[in-house]
N, C-alpha and C positions, 0 to 999 in steps of 0.2 A: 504494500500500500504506500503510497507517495503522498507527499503534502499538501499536491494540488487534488489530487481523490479525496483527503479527508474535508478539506475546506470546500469543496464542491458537495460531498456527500452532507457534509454539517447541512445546510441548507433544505436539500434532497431528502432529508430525516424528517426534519421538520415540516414540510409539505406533502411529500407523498411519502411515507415510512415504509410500505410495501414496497415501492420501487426499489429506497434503499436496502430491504434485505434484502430483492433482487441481486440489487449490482452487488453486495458483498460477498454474494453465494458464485459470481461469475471468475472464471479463470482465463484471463489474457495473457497466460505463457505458451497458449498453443498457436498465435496468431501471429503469423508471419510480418509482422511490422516494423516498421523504420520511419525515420524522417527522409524527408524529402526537399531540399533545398533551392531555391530558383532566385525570384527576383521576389517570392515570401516561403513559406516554409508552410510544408503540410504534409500528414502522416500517409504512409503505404500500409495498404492494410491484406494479404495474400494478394498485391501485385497490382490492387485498386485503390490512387488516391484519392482522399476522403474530400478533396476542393483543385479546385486550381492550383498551380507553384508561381503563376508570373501575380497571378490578380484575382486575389481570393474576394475583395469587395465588390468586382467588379461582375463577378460571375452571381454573387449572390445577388446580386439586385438584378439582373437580367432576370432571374428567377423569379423575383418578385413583380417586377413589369410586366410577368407573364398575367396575374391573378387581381384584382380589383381590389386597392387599400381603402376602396372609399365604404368597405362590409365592413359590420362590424365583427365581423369571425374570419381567423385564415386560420385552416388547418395544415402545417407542414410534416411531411412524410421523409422523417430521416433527417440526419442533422448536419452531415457532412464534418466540418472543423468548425460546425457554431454560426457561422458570421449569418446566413437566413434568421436565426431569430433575434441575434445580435444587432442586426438590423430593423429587425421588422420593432423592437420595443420602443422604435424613434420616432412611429406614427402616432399620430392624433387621434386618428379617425377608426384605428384600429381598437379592441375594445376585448378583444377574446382571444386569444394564440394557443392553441392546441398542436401539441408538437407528437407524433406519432415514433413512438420507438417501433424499429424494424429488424434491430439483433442487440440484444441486451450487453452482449461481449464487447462489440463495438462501443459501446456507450461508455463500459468500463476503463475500455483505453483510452477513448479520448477525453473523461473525468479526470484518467491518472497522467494526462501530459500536458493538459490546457487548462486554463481559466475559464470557466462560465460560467459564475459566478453571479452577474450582471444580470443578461436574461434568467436565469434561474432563479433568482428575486425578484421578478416582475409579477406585481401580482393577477397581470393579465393571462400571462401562461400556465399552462396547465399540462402538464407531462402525462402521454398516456400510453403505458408500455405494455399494455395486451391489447392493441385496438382491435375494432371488428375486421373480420378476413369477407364478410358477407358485402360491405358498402365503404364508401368512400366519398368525402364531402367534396360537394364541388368548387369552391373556392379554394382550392386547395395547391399546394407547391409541392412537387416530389423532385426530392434530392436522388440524384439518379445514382452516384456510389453505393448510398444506401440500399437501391434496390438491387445491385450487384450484390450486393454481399447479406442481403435479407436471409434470416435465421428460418428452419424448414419449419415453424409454428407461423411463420409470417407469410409460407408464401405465396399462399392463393389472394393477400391484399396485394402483393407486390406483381403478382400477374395481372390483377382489375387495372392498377395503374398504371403499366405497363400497356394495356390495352387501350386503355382512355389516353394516353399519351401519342400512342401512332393513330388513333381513329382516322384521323384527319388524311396522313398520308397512305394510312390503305383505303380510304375510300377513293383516290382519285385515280385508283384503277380500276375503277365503277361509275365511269361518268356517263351519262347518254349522250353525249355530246363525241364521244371517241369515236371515231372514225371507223373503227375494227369492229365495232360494237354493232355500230348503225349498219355496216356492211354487212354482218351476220345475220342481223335480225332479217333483214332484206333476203337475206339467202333464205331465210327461214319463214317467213312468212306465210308461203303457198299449204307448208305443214302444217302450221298451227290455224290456219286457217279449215285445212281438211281433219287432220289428225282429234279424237275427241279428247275434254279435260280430263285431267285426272282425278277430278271430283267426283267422276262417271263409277270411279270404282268402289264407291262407297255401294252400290248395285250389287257387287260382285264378291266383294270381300267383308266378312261379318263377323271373323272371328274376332274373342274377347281377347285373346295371346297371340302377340307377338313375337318375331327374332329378327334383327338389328345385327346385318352382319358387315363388320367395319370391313378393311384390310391389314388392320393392323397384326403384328406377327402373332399373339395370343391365340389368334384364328386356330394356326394350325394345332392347336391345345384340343379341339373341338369337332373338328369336320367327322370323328366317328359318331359325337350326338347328334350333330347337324341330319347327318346319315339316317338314323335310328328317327328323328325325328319327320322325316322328309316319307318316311314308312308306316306312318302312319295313316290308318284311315282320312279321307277326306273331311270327314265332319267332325274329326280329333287334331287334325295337324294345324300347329299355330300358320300365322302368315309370314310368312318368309321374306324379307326385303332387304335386298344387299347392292351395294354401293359397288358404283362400276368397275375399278380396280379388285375388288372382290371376286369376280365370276371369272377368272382364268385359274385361281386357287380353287373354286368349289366347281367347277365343271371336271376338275385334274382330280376332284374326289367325285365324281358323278352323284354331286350334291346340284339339283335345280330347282333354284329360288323362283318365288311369286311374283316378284316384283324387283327391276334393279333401275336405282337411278342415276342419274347423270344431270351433270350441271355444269363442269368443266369445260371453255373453250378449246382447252389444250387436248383434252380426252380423241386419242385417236382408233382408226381403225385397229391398230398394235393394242393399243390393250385388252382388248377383247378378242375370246377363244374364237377357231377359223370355223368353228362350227354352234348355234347358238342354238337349244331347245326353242322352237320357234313357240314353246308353251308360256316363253318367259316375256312377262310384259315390260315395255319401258316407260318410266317417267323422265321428262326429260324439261330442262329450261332450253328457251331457245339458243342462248349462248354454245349448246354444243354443237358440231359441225356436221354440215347438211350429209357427206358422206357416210359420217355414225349414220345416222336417221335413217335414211333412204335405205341404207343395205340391211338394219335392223329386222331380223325375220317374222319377231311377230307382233304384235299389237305394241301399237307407238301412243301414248298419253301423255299430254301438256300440262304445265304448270308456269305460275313464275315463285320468284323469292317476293317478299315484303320489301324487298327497299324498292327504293324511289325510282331506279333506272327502269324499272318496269312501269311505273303508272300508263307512259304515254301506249304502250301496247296494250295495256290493260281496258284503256279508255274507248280501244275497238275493238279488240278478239279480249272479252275478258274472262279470265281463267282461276283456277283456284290458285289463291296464292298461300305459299309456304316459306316457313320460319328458314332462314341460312342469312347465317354469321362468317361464311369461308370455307365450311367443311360440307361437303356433300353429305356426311351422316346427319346434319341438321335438319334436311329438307327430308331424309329418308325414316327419320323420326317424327318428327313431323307429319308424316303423311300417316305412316300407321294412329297417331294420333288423332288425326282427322278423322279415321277409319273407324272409330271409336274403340281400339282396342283399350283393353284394360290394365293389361300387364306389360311389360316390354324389357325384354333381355338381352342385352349389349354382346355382341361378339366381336372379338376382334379393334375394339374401339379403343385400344389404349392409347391417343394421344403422347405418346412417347417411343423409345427402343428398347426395348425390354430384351435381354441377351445382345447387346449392342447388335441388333436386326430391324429393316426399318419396316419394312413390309411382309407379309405371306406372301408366299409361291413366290414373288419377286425378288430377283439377285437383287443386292446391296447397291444402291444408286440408278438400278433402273427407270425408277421412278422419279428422278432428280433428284432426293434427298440420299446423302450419304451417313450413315449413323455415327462412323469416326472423327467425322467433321461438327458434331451437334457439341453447342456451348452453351446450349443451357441445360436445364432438371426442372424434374418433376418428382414428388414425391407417391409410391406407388400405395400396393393394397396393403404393404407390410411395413411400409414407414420409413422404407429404405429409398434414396435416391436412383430416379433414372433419366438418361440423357431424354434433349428433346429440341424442338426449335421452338423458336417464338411465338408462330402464330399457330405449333400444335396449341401450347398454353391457352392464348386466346381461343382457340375453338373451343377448349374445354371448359374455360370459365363463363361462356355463353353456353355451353350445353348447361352446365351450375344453374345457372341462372334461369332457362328455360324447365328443368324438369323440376325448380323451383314455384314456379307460375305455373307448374300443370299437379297439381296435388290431388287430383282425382283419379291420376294412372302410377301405377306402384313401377318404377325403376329396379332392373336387377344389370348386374354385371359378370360376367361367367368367369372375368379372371382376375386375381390380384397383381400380376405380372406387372402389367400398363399405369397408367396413370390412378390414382383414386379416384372417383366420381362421386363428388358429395350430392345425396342425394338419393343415388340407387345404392341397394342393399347389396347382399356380395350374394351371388346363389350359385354353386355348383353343380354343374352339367356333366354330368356323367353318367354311362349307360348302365 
């Protein structure tokens, strides 16, 4: 313990006492840390520093210009080397400073090498070291070292923000104004025009159980129940609905699904078997390409997503529109929910690499993602870290979010391998 930990901590006692037994119980001898020297000085913390080295004031007030000082509440997420709240206790107009802890260890080191002292006595701040992982306020500033190095109790908040941080930039490869976009729809038109909705199949499909079959490598944990299940009677067998990259793993187990959908521009002829049960229906957004469609062998059904690049299609061929946030298993859940089934069991959905593998049936990068190359994690069904990319996280904290708002249908998930899914129950599939 150092002299500036105690005189930080003194304070920290007196206001939040739980925090402080927190930080006393934390051990910062396992954390790869140093100083870091420039034209200011700020700590390395396993190889991420906590601020700027040329111009620590100058980065924190960027941060701030990002968020509106004229509320009276900012919430900031992580603290970096201090200077965000150090700052922020200079406003007038400000009136609430709720500071988000997002790895209590970090806290402890940068208590035992720095002064904060200052904001720490402000009786506007308010330190909150278990914040919610469910929400996030929107006036809010996230110190983005922080979210590098967020503690695995933290990190489904640090993936919300992380979300609401790129919203912006991944939406503007969803603009109806693109050129590639407008092109397609045009190619596509005459289909959706002939082709019927997919709303058509609420006629058709009636069972209360579903199965929700990802690509992800879990899958192949399964294709023997899939099997067994697919053998069952007609008026026994749940509804089967599997995401397009899915059905070259499950046809190579002459496992054929009910339903598979497609949503991806990129999705080509290659990823799909050179022979297709013509029994299997497709859902499909127009964004996929006219050649899928047309050679598709048997029953072709329209849909779009909920966002906005669809209204103006919607406003003349309108169709059922369906929940996606990025991942084709959005809109494939989705639909059996529309279906009104009741139950619904994830296969294959792990959002992450689980045996550093990224897909079924698919070699390692065939699919563009390469597992060896993934820099971020996920925490799985046993609490153990696994590799992952970015926007799998985002997909998954939109899945969160969605089987959230639907509390009427029970969530299960067949493996603990993948990602956790708060949410759905864990249920085991085996024959």
């Amino acid at each position: 313990m150092t002299e500036l930990f105690s005189t930080n901590l003194q304070i920290i006692q007196q206001r939040w006492p739980a925090l402080a037994l927190a930080l006393n119980s934390q051990n910062i001898e396992n954390l790869d840390a140093k100083l870091v020297t420039a034209t200011n000085q700020t700590i390395s913390v396993n190889g991420i520093q906590l601020s700027s080295r040329y111009n620590r004031l100058a980065e924190a007030q960027l941060l701030i210009n990002q968020i509106s000082t004229d509320e009276r509440k900012v919430t900031v997420y992580g603290l970096g080397m201090g200077d965000v709240p150090s700052l922020l206790i200079d406003s007038k107009t400000v009136k609430q400073i709720d500071i988000c802890i997002l790895n209590l260890q970090v806290l402890a080191l940068l208590l035992s090498y720095t002064d904060q002292t200052e904001w720490l006595d402000d009786s506007r701040v308010t330190i909150i070291h278990s914040p919610s992982q469910d929400r996030f306020d929107d006036n809010a500033i996230s110190v983005l070292p922080d979210l590098l190095l967020a503690s695995d109790e933290n990190s489904r908040l640090r993936d919300l923000l992380v979300l609401e941080n790129n919203r912006e930039y991944a939406n503007k490869k969803h603009q109806s104004d693109d050129p590639k976009i407008i092109k397609r729809f045009k190619e596509n038109q005459r289909l959706l025009e002939q082709d019927p909705d997919a709303a058509s199949l609420s006629l058709i499909h009636t069972q209360n159980n579903a199965l929700i079959v990802g690509a992800g490598p879990s899958l192949e944990l399964h294709y023997e129940y899939l099997r067994s299940q697919r053998a069952l009677p007609i008026g026994l067998r749940p509804l089967m609905i599997a995401v397009d990259t899915a059905l070259m793993g499950l046809i190579s187990e002459e496992i054929i699904p009910d339903i598979v959908v497609s949503i991806d521009s990129e999705i080509k002829k290659k990823h799909f078997p050179d022979v297709i049960p013509p029994s299997i229906k497709l859902v499909y957004f127009p964004r996929v390409a006219y050649k899928v469609l047309i050679d598709w062998p048997g029953e072709r059904f329209n849909a779009y997503s909920k966002n906005s690049l669809y209204d103006e299609l919607d406003s003349h061929t309108p169709k059922l529109r369906l929940f996606s946030n990025g991942s084709v298993i959005h809109p494939a859940i989705d639909l059996a929910v529309y279906l009104n089934t009741k139950e619904l069991t994830l296969f294959g959905c792990d959002f992450s690499y689980p045996n550093d593998k990224t897909h079924a049936f698919w070699e390692d990068g065939a699919l563009g993602a390469d597992a060896s190359h993934a820099k971020h994690w996920v925490l799985n069904g046993h609490g153990k870290r696994v590799p992952t990319e970015l926007n799998f996280r985002a997909y998954l904290r939109s899945l969160e979010h969605y089987i959230h708002t639907h509390p009427q249908v029970k969530f299960y998930q067949s493996s603990l391998e993948g990602a956790l899914i708060h949410g759905a129950q864990y249920r085991e599939c085996k024959i």
